[in-house]
N, C-alpha and C positions, 0 to 999 in steps of 0.2 A: 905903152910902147913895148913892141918884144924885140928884146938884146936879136936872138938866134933862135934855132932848133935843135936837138940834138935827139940822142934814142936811150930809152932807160927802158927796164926791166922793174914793174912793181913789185914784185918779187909773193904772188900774193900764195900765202899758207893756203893754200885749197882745203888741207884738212882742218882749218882752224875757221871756217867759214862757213854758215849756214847759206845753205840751198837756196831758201829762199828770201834772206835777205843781204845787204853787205856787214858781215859781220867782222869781227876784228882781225882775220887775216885780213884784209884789206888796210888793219887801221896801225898795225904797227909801226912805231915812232923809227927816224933815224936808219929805215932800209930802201935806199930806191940809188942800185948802183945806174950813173950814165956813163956813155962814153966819152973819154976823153976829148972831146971835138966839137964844138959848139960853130954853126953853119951860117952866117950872116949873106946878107944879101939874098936870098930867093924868094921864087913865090912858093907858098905853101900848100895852093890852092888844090894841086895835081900828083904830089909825093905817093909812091908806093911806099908800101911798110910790109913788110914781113918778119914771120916768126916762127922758128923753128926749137923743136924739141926733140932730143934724141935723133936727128937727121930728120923728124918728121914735120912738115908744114904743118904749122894749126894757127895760123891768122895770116890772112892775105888779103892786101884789100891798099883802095887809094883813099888820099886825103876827100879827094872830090867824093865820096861815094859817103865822110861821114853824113850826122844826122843835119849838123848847123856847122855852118864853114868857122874857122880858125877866126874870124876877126868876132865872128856870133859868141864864139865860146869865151873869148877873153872878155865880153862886153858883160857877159855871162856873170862870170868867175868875179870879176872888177865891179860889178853890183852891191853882191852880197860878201867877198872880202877886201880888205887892203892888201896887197901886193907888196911885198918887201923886194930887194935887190937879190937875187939868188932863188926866187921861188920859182918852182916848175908846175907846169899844166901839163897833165897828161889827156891823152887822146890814143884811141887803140882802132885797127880796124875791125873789121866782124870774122867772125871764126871763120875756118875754110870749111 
């Protein structure tokens, strides 16, 4: 069951990260600020998301355009972990 939606920031160390795989920027413990505002009731299906750095767009894109829709990824995630109260899944669109 998903509680809500909200928008977080992985916050990932790009310089701490190999090119070519996900390395531990990616993996640090205890950083993924959201915001305040957790969204119930909608569908998911069709959300835009944007991302802005420096005033500059570098992700833009809708839920509809990921690879497997929001109900795929949870079935996903819910396979091979257990889910506690408070865990988030993240999803991103594709770079601009």
């Amino acid at each position: 069951m998903v509680l809500g939606y909200t928008i977080a920031n992985d916050v990932t160390a790009r310089t701490c990260r190999n090119p070519t795989a996900s390395g531990p920027g990616r993996r640090f413990r205890h950083v993924l600020p959201t915001r305040p505002v957790l969204v119930t009731g909608i569908d998911p299906s069709d959300l835009r998301l944007t991302t802005r750095l420096n005033g500059k767009t570098v992700q833009d894109g809708r839920t509809s355009q990921l690879i497997h829709d929001i109900p795929a990824i949870v079935a996903f995630v819910t396979a091979a972990f257990t889910l506690l109260p408070g865990d988030v899944i993240l999803t991103a669109p594709q770079a601009a």
